[in-house]
VEXDREN-2710 file (C-alpha; in Angstrom, 1 decimal):
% VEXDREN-2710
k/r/px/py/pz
1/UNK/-20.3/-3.7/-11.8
2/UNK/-17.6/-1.3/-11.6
3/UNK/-16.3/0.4/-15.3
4/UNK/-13.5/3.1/-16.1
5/UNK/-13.3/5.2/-18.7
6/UNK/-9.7/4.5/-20.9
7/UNK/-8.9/7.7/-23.1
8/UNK/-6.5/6.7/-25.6
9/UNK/-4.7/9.6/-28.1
10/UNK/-3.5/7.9/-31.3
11/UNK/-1.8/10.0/-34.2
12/UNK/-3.7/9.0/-37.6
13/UNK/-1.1/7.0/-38.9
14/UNK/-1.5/4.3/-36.8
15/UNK/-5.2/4.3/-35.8
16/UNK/-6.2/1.6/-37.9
17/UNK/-3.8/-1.1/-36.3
18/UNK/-4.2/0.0/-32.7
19/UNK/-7.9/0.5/-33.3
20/UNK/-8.9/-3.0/-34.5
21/UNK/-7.1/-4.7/-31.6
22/UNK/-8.7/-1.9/-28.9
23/UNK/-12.2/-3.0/-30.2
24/UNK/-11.4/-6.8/-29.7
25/UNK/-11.4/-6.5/-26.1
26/UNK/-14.3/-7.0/-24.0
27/UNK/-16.0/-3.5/-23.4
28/UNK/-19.4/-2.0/-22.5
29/UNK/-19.2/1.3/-25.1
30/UNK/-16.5/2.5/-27.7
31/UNK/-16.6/6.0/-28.9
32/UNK/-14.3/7.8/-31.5
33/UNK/-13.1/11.3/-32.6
34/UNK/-11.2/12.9/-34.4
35/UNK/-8.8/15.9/-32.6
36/UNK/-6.7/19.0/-34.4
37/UNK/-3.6/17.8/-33.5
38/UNK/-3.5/14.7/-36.4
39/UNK/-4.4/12.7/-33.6
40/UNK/-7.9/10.6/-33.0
41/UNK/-9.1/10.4/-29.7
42/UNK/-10.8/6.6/-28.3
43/UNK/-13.1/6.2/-25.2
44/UNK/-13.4/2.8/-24.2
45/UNK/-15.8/2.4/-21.1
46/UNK/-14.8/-1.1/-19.8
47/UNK/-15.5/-3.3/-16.8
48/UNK/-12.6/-2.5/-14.1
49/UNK/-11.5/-6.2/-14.7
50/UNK/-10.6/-5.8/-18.1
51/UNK/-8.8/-2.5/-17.5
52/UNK/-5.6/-4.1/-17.0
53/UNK/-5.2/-6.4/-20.0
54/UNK/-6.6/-3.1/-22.2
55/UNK/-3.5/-1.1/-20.2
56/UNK/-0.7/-3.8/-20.9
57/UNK/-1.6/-3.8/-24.5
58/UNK/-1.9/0.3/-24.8
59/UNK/1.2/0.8/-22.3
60/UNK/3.3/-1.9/-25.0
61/UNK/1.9/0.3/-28.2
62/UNK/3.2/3.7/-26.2
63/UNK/6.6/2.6/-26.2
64/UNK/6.9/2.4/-29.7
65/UNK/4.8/5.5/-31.3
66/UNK/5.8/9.2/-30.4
67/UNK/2.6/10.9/-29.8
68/UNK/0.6/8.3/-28.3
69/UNK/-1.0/8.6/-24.5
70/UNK/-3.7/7.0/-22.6
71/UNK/-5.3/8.6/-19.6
72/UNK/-7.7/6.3/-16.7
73/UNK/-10.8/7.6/-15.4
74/UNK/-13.4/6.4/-12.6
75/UNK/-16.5/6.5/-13.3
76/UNK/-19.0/7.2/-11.1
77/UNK/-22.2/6.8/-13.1
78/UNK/-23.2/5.3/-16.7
79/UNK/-26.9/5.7/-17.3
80/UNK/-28.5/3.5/-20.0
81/UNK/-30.5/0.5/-20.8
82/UNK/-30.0/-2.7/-19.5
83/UNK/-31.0/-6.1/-21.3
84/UNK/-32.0/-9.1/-18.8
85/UNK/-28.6/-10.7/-20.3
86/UNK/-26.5/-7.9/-18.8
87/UNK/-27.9/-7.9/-15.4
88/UNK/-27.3/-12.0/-15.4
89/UNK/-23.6/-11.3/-16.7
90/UNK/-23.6/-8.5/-13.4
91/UNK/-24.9/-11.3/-11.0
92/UNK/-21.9/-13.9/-12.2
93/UNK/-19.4/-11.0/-12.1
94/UNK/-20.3/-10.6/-8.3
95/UNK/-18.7/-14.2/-7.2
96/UNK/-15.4/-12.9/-8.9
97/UNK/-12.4/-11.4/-7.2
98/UNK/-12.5/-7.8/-8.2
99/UNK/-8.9/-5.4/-7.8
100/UNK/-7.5/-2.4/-9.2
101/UNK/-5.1/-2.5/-12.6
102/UNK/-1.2/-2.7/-11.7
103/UNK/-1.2/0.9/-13.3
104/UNK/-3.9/2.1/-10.7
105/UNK/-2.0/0.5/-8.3
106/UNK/1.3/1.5/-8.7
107/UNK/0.1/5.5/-9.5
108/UNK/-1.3/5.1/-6.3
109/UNK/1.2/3.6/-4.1
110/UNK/4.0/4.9/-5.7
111/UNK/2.6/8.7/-4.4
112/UNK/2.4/7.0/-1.3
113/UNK/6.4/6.2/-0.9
114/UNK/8.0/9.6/-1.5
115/UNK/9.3/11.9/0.9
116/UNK/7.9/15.6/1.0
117/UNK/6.9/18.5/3.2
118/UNK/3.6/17.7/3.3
119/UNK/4.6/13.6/4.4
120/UNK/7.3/14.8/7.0
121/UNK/4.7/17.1/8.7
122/UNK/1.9/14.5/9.0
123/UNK/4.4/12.1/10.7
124/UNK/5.5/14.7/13.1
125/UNK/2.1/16.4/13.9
126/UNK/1.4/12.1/14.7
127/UNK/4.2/11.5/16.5
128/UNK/3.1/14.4/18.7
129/UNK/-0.3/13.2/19.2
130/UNK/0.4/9.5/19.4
131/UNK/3.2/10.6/22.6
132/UNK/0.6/13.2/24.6
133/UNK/-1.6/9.9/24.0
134/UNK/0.8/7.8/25.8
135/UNK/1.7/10.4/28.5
136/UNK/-1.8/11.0/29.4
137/UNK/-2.6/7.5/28.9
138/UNK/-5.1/8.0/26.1
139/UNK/-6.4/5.1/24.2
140/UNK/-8.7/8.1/22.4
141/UNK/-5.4/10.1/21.3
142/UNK/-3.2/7.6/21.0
143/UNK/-5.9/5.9/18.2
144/UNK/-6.0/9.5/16.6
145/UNK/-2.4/10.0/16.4
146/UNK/-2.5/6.4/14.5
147/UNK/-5.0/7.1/12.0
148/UNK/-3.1/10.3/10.7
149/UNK/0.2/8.4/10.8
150/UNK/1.4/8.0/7.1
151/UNK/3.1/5.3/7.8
152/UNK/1.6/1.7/6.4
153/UNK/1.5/3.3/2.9
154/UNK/4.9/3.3/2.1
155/UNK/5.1/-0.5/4.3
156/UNK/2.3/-1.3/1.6
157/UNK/4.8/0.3/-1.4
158/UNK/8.1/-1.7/-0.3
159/UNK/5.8/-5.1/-0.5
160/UNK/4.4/-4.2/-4.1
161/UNK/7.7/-3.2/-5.2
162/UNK/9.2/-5.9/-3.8
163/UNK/6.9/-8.3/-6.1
164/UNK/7.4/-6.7/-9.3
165/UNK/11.5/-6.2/-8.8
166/UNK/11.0/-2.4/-9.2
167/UNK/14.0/-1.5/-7.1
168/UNK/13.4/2.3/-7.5
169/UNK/10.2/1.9/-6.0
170/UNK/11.5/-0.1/-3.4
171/UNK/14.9/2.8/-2.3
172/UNK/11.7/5.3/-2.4
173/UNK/9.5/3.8/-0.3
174/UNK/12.2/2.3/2.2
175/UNK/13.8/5.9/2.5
176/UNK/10.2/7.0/3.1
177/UNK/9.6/4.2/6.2
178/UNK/13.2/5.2/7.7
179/UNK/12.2/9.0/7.1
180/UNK/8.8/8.3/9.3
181/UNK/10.7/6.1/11.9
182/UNK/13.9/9.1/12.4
183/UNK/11.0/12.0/12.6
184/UNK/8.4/9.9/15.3
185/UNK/11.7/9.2/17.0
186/UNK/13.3/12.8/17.4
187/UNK/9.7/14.1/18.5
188/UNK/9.2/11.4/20.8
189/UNK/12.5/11.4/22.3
190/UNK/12.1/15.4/22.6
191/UNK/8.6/15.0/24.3
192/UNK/10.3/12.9/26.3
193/UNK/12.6/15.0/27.8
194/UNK/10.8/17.5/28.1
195/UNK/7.0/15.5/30.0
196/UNK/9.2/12.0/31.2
197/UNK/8.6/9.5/30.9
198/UNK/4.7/7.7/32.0
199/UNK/5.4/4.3/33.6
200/UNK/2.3/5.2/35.1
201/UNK/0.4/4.9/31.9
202/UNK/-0.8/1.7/31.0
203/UNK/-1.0/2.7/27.3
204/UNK/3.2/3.1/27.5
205/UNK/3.3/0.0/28.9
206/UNK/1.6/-2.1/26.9
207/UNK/4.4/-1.4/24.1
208/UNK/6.9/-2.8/26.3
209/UNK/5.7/-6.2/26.1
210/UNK/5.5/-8.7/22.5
211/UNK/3.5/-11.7/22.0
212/UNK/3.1/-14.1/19.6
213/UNK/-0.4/-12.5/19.4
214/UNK/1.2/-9.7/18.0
215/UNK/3.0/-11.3/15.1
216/UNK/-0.7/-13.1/14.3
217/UNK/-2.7/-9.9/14.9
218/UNK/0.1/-7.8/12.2
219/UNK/0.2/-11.1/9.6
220/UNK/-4.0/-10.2/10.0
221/UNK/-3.7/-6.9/9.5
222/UNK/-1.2/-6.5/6.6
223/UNK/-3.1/-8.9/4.5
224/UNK/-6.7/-6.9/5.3
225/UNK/-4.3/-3.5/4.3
226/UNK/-3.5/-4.7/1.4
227/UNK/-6.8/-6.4/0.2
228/UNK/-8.5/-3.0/0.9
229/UNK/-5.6/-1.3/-1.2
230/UNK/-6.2/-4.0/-4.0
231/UNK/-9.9/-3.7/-4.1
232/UNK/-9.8/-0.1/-3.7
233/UNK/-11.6/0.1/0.2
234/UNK/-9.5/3.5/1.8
235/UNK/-11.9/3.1/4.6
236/UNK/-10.3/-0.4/5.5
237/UNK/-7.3/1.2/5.8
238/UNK/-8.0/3.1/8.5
239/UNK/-9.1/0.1/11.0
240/UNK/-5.7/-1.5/9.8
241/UNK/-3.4/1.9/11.4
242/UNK/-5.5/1.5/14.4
243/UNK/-5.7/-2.2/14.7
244/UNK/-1.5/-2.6/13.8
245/UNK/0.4/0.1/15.6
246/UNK/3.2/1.4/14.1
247/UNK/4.1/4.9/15.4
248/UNK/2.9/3.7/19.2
249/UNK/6.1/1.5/19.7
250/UNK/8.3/4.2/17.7
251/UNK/7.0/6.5/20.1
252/UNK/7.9/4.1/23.2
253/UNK/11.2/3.9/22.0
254/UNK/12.2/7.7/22.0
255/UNK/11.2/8.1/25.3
256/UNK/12.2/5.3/26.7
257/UNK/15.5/5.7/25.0
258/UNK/15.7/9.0/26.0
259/UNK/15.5/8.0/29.7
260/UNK/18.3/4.9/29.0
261/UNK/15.0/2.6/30.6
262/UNK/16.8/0.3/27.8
263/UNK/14.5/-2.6/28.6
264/UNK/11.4/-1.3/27.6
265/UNK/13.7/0.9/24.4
266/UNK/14.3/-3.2/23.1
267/UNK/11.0/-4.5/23.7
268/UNK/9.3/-1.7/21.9
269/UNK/11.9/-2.0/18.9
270/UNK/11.1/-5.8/18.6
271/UNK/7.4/-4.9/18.9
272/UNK/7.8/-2.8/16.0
273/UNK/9.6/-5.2/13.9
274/UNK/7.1/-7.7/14.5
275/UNK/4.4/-5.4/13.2
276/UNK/6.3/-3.9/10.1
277/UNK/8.0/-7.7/9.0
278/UNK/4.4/-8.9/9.5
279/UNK/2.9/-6.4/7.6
280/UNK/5.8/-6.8/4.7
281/UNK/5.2/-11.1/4.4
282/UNK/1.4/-10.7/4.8
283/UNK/1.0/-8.2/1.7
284/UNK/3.9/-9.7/-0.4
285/UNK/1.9/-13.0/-0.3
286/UNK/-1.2/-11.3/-1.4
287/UNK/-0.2/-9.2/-4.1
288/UNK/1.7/-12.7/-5.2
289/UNK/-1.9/-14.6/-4.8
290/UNK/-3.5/-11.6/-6.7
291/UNK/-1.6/-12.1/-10.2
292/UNK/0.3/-8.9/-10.3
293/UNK/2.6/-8.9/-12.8
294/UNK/5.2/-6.9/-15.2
295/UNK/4.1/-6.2/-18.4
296/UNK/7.9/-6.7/-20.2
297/UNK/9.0/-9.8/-20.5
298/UNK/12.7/-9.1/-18.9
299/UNK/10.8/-7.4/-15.8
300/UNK/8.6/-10.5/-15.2
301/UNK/11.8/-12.4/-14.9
302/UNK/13.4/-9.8/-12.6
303/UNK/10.2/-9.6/-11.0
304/UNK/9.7/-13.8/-10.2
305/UNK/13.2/-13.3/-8.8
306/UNK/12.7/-10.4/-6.5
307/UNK/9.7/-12.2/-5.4
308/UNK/10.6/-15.7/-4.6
309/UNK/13.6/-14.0/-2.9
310/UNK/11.2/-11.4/-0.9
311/UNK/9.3/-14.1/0.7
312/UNK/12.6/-16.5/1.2
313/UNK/13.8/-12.9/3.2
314/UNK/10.8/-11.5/4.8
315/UNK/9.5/-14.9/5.9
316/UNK/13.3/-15.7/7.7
317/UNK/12.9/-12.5/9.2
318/UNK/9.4/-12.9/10.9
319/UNK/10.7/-16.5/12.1
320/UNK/13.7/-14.8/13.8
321/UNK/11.7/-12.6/15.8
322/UNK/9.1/-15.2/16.1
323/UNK/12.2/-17.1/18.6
324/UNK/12.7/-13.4/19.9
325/UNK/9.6/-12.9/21.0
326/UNK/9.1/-16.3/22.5
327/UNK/12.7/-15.7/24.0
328/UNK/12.0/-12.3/25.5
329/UNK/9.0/-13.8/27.3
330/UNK/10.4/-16.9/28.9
331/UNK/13.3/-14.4/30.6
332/UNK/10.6/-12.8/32.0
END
């Protein structure tokens, strides 16, 4: 069983309201105190499934009372004693579908989707690593330069803030994907110039050509990304970078671009497409499958809009280059 730890900060004045309906909810231990700032401090250790119904109801009771802040915690041991009952309860909770809150989530993949210094030099140290790959026709590097590629986090962000209609979100972590794309671009393309470019290398090559495998192996991908985001596996994570290349095909592009081989420039831009329109419809349909909602009852209307039209849009999108791929391969 996994539990958090939920810190709420009440002023006195409204503790007895907010505390009744805190201690209604299902929770493995409570604990109380008093603070010297005419505020009373609650510590409710719950089961990680209940965290987010606990959240919606503190996050409503914020917006009305100055004063009033709750904090999440992980926690990484509880030591105490267990009655047969509990351990019974723990063996039904095992067939259930376990995933973060939408707070967690959205703290999480909201620091994902911004650009910084720290972001912009992680994408060009990859971009480096992921073209010397290529060039020296790598599989080792080239899988290197994809696990530190920053990339399918923000991919992840502009899915989830597609399904709850947060359109800041969603200009944040787009700028951030274009940001990635224009740096792995000007590296590449500078590399480039600088090595040529490897028609020798079989690992350049094979991001001149798109299959339909492709679009299947990405729809695959984006939906294990974003299970291992929802359930909280980072390790996942890393076997989806390598397994759905991004940066690779960006990569392809610069150079070949750079050498006017436009040929190989288009197939590695549609080859790229596939993988980040996959990626977009295969987590959009998850996070949909997965319950996340708004908490406010105007944002779960915006939010069933901007979803129902995310899937209408991203689902076109993967059809069209579905018929380009199939297109691309008959001409040759």
């Amino acid at each position: 069983m996994s539990l958090q730890l939920i810190e709420a900060y009440i002023p006195n004045k409204y503790l007895e309201q907010v505390d009744e309906k805190v201690q209604s909810f299902d929770h493995v231990s409570y604990w109380k105190g008093d603070r010297a700032d005419d505020r009373v401090l609650i510590r409710l250790l719950v089961n990680s499934q209940q965290t987010e119904e606990i959240l919606d109801y503190l996050e409503s009771v914020s917006n009305l009372i100055d004063g009033f802040e709750v904090i999440l915690f992980p926690v990484q041991a509880y030591i105490t004693r267990e009655t047969a009952e509990k351990k019974e309860e723990e063996e039904e909770d095992k067939s259930k579908v376990e995933r973060a809150s939408r707070q967690e989530l959205y703290t999480k993949i909201e620091a994902n989707s911004h650009v910084d210094i720290g972001y912009s030099i992680f994408v060009a140290i990859s971009a480096v690593v992921v073209t010397i790959g290529l060039i020296k026709n790598s599989s080792a590097i080239v899988i290197g330069g994809m696990v530190i590629a920053p990339l399918l986090g923000p991919v992840i962000g502009v899915a989830f803030a597609s399904i709850l209609g947060d359109f800041k979100l969603l200009r944040s972590a787009l700028l951030t994907v274009l940001t990635g794309v224009i740096l792995s671009l000007i590296v590449s393309i500078g590399l480039g110039l600088f090595f040529g470019i490897p028609t020798h290398s079989q690992e350049f090559m094979s991001r001149t050509k798109v299959s339909i495998e492709d679009i299947v192996l990405a729809l695959a991908s984006g939906a294990a990304g974003s299970l291992s985001t929802l359930r909280k596996f980072p390790s996942a994570l890393v076997g989806v970078m390598v397994a759905v290349a991004l940066l690779p095909p960006i990569a392809v592009m610069g150079m070949s671009g750079a050498a006017f081989l436009w040929p190989e420039a288009i197939h590695a831009t549609l080859l790229l497409l596939v993988n980040i329109s996959s990626i977009l419809l295969s987590a959009v349909v998850v996070f949909s499958l997965t319950g996340i909602r708004p908490l406010k009852y105007d944002e779960v209307q915006k939010a069933n809009n901007s979803r129902k039209y995310s899937l209408i849009f991203v689902s076109l999108i993967v059809l069209l280059l579905l018929v380009a791929v199939i297109y691309s391969n008959h001409l040759l």
